[in-house]
N, C-alpha and C positions, 0 to 999 in steps of 0.2 A: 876648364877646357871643354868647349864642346865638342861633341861624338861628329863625327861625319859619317852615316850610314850611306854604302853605295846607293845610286838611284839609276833605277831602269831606264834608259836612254831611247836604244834600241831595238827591234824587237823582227824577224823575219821568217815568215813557216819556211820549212822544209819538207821533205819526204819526211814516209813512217814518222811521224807526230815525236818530232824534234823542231827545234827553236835554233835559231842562231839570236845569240842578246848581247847586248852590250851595254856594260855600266856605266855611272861616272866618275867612277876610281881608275877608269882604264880598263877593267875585268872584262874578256869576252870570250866565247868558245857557243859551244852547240850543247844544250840539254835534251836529254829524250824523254820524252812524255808519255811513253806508250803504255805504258802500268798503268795511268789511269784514263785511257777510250775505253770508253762502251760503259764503263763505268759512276753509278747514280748519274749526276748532272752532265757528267763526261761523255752520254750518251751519243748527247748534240755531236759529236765528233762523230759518228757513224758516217755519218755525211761528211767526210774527208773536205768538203769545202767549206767549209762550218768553223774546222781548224784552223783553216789555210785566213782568217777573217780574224784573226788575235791583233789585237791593239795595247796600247801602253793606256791605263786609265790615271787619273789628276792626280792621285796617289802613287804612281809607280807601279802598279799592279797592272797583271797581265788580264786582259779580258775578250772574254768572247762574245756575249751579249748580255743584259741587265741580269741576267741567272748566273750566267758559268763566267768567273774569274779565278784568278789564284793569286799567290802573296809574292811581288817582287823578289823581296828580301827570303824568300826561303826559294827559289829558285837561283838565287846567288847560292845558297848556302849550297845547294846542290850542287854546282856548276864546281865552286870553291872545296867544296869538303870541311869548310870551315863550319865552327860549330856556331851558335847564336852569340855566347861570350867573347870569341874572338872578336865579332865588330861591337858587341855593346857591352864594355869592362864592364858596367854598373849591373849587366846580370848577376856577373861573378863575382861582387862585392855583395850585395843583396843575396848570395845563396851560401855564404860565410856568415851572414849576419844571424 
């Protein structure tokens, strides 16, 4: 049986460096981002319209420019609470083995 890992759909800034996203499992709501502005790469964000400039890259990841992206799949897991095994059983079979 193959996995279906959600995949980033949607993607729209907000105020204070929050995201509205939306998956392809249906999954959506609003993540806050603000722990990592001004922060190494996340610097770029100082300049508030820099943030406001996030796209969905060929991978499903979020991105800001060829430097600053981040990982779909763990902004789900954010959004979710779910852990990494939750969407990929074969973590949890691989960490019994």
């Amino acid at each position: 049986m193959e996995e279906k890992i959600p995949v980033l759909k949607e993607v729209k800034p907000l105020k204070d460096f929050r995201l509205r996203v939306k998956y392809s499992d249906g999954t959506e709501g609003e993540v806050d981002l603000s722990e990592y502005a001004g922060k190494g790469v996340f610097a770029l964000w100082d300049d508030y319209s820099q943030f406001e400039k996030v796209t969905i890259g060929s991978s499903g990841e979020l991105v800001w420019n060829e430097d600053v992206d981040m990982d779909g799949l763990g902004i789900y897991l954010k959004l979710t609470g779910k852990k990494p095994e939750d969407i990929l059983p074969k973590l949890q079979e691989l960490s019994h083995a």
